[in-house]
N, C-alpha and C positions, 0 to 999 in steps of 0.2 A: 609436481602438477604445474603446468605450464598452461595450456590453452583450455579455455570454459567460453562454452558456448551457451548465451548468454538471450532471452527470448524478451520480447517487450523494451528492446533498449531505448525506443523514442521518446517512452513514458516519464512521469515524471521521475519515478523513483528508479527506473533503468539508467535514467544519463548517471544522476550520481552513486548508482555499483558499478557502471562502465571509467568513472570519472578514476574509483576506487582502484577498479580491476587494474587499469594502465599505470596507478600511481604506485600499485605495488607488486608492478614487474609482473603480470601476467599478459597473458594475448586475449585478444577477446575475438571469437567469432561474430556477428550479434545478429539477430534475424529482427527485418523490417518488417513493415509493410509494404514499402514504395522504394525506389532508387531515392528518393526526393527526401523520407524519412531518416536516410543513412546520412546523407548532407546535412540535415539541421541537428542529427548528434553530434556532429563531427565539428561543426560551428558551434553549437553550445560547449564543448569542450574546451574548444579550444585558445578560449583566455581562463580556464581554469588549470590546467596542466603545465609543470614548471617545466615538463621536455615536451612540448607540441609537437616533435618529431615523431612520438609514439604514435601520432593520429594515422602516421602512414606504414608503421611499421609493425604496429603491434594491435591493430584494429581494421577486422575486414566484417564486411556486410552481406547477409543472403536475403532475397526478397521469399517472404513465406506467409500462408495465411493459417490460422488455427481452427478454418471448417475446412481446410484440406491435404490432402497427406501429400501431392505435389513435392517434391523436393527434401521431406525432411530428413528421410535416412541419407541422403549425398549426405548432408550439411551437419549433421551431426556425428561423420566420420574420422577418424584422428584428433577428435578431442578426448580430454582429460576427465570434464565434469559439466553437467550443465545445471545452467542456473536458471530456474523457469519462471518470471516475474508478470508475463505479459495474461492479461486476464479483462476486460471489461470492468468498467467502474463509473458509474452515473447516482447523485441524488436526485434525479428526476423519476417520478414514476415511468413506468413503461408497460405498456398495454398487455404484453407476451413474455411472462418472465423469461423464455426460452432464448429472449434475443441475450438475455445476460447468461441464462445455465446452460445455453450451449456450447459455444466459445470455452468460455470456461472450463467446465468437465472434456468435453473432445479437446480440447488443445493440451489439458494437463496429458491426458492421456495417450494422444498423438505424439506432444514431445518425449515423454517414457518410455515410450514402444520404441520411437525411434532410436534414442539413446541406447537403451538394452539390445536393440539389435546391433548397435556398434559396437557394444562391450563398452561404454561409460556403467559405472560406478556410483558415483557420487553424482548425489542431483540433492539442491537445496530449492526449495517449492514456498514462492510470497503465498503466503495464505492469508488472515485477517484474523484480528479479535472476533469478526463478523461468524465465524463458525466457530467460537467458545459460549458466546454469553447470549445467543438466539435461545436464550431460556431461562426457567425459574433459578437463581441462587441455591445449589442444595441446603437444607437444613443444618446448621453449624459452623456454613461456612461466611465469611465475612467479608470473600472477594473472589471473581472469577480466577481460575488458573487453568494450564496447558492439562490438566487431567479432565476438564470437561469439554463436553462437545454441546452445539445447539440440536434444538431439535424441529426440525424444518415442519413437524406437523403442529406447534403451536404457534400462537400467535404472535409470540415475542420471533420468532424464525422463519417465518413462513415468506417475507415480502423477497422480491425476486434477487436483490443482490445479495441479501443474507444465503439464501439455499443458494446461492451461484457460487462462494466462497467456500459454506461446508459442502457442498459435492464433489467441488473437485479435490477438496484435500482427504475426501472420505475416498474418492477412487485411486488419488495417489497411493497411499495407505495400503489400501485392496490390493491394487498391482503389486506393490513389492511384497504384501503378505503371502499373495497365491500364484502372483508368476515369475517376479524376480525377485526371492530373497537374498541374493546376494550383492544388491543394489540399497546403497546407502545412502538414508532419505532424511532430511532438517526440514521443517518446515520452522519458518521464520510469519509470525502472528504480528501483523502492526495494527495499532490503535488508529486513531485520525491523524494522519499524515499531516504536519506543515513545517517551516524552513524552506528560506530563499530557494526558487528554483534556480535553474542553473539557464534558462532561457525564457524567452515569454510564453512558450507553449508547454503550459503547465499543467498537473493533475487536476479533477473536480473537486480535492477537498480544500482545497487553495479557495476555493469560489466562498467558503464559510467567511473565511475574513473578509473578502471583499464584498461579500453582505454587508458585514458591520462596516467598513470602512463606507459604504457609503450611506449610510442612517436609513435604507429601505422602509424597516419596518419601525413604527412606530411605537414597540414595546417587543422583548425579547422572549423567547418560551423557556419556563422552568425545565433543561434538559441539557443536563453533564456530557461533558465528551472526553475519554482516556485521549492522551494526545502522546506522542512521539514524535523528532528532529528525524527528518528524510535525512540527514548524515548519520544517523546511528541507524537508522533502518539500514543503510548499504552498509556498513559496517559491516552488522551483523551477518549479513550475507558470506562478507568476502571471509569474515573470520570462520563461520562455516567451514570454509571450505579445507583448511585446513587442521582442524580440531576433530580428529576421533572420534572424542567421545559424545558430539553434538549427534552423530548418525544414531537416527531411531527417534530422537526429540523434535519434541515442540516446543519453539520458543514466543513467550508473549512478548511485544518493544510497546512498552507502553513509559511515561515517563511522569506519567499522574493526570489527575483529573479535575476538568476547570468547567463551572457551568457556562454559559452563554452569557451570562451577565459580567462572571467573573473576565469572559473573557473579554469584554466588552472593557470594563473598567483596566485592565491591562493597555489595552489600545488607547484607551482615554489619560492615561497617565503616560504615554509617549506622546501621546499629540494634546493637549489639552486646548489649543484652540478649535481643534476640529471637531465637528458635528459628529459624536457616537452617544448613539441611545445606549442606557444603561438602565432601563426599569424595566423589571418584569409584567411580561403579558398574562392578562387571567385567561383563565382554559376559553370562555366564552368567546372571548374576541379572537382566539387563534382557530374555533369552531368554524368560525364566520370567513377566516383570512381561508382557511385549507379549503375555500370552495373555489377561492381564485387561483390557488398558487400551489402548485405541483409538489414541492418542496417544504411547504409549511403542511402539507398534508400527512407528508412520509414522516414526518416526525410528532405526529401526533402520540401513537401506542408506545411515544417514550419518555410523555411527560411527569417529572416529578420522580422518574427511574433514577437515582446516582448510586447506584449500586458500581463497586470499583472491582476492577482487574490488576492482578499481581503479576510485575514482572522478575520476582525474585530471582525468579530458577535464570533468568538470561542477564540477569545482573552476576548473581553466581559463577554462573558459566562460562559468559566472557570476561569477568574482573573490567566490568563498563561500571560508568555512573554515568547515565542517560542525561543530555543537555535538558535543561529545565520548559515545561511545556511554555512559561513566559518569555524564555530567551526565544524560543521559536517563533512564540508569537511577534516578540517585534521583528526578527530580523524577516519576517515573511510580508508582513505590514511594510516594510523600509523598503522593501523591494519592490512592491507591487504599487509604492508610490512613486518611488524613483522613476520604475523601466513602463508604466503605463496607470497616468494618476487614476486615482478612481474620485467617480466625482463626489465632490461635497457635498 
């Protein structure tokens, strides 16, 4: 397996599987947005790559959108495998959840069709912890895993990028159950994404620390977050691609679980002259904050939740021991004061 055509590569967590893809001798196809978006991978790479010559030899760009089928069966011709990452991802409410579950579901399922009608094979699909734990904990169990799904008619699953996540990995799924079985399917499950990006145009969960870096709020909400290193999220991906017996599984990358205080206090024990709030907010005042603030809102229906998710099965399965969610934390902090301070 040689060439993986490779969707969402601008992203944050595309630059570094693209970073991956080239470091371990693959080609990468990789579908943009813009001609503009194929430049700024290609310059984020390219003080990260020990042969930068692969930017021109082992790395080509198609411009494609995932509300329309324009282009995608060319571009997914003479590849090996693809890798479908690209997907909408906002902690801001949004008025239509459709702007998130459409994109979504139509692009997983646009890029499938098109792959199957090339005769690719192998397709590894970012999904999220966000279509496992959109639900109650079954009875006996003591942590979410890859055997559960959410369930988008309650209330723990229902807000629009939770049902954007499990949709599309529920129609991935569907497809290869009733139209391609012969199409071999990973979904890759991450927790809250952080670790240095690879440029300054970075994911939104990168924005959680630069909350705290800069003391916004004046007390923090009681509400845990599974956390994972964007280098073992790609990881996982590329090892995918060539492991077997990964086709047919879900895997969770989660690296463990730190509240918002905890991770607060993490940040404050690398900077300790710097201003980070570290006490917890009572439900009342964050009542009051979620009328102003889009963001303190969405996180209401999860206060006081730390109910955890296991990544056993993908510790297992790739013989990984996942970077620790504190090392992630500072070396995403170091970065995001270095390459654009945040203010004090």
């Amino acid at each position: 397996m040689t060439t993986v055509f490779l969707t969402g590569a601008s992203g944050y967590i595309g630059k570094h599987i693209t970073l991956q893809l080239l470091s371990a001798g693959y080609t990468v196809r990789a579908s943009v947005r813009s001609s503009a978006k194929g430049t700024e991978v290609v310059e984020a790479l390219r003080g990260h790559l020990e042969n930068p010559e692969l930017l021109e030899t082992h790395l080509s760009f198609v411009e494609l959108d995932l509300t329309s089928d324009a282009g995608w069966s060319e571009a997914l011709e003479g590849v090996d495998a693809l890798l479908h990452t690209a997907s909408p991802f906002t902690i801001d409410p949004v008025k239509d959840e459709n702007v998130l579950i459409r994109p979504a579901v139509d692009g997983t399922l646009r890029a499938m069709k098109a792959a199957h009608a090339a005769g690719v094979h192998r397709v590894v699909l970012t999904s999220s912890v966000a279509a496992i734990q959109g639900r109650q904990l079954p009875e006996g169990k003591s942590a979410f895993d890859e055997s559960m799904w959410t369930d988008v008619n309650s209330p723990l699953g229902n807000d629009p990028y939770t049902k954007s996540k499990t949709l599309a990995e529920e129609a991935a799924w569907e497809f290869v159950k009733h139209d391609a079985p012969e199409m071999l399917l990973t979904t890759i499950n991450p927790s809250l994404v952080l670790g240095a990006p690879l440029d300054r145009n970075f994911g939104t969960s990168v924005a959680v620390l630069e909350r705290l870096l800069s003391a916004k709020d004046p007390a923090l909400p009681d509400v845990s977050f599974s956390i994972v290193d964007v280098k073992d999220v790609a990881t996982l991906h590329v090892l995918s691609l060539d492991l077997a017996e990964t086709a047919g599984q879900r895997y969770v990358a989660s690296a463990g679980a730190l509240t918002f205080i905890e991770m607060a206090k993490v940040l404050k024990a690398a900077y300790p002259k710097r201003k980070i709030v570290t006490r917890q907010a009572p439900k009342f005042l964050l009542q009051i904050l979620a009328l102003f603030d889009g963001q303190i809102k969405a996180i209401l229906p999860s206060l006081g939740n730390h109910t955890r998710i296991s990544s056993a099965k993908a510790q297992s399965a790739f013989a990984m021991q996942f970077i620790s969610p504190e090392q992630s934390i500072v070396e995403t902090a170091a970065f995001l004061l270095q390459e654009e301070p945040v203010r004090p």
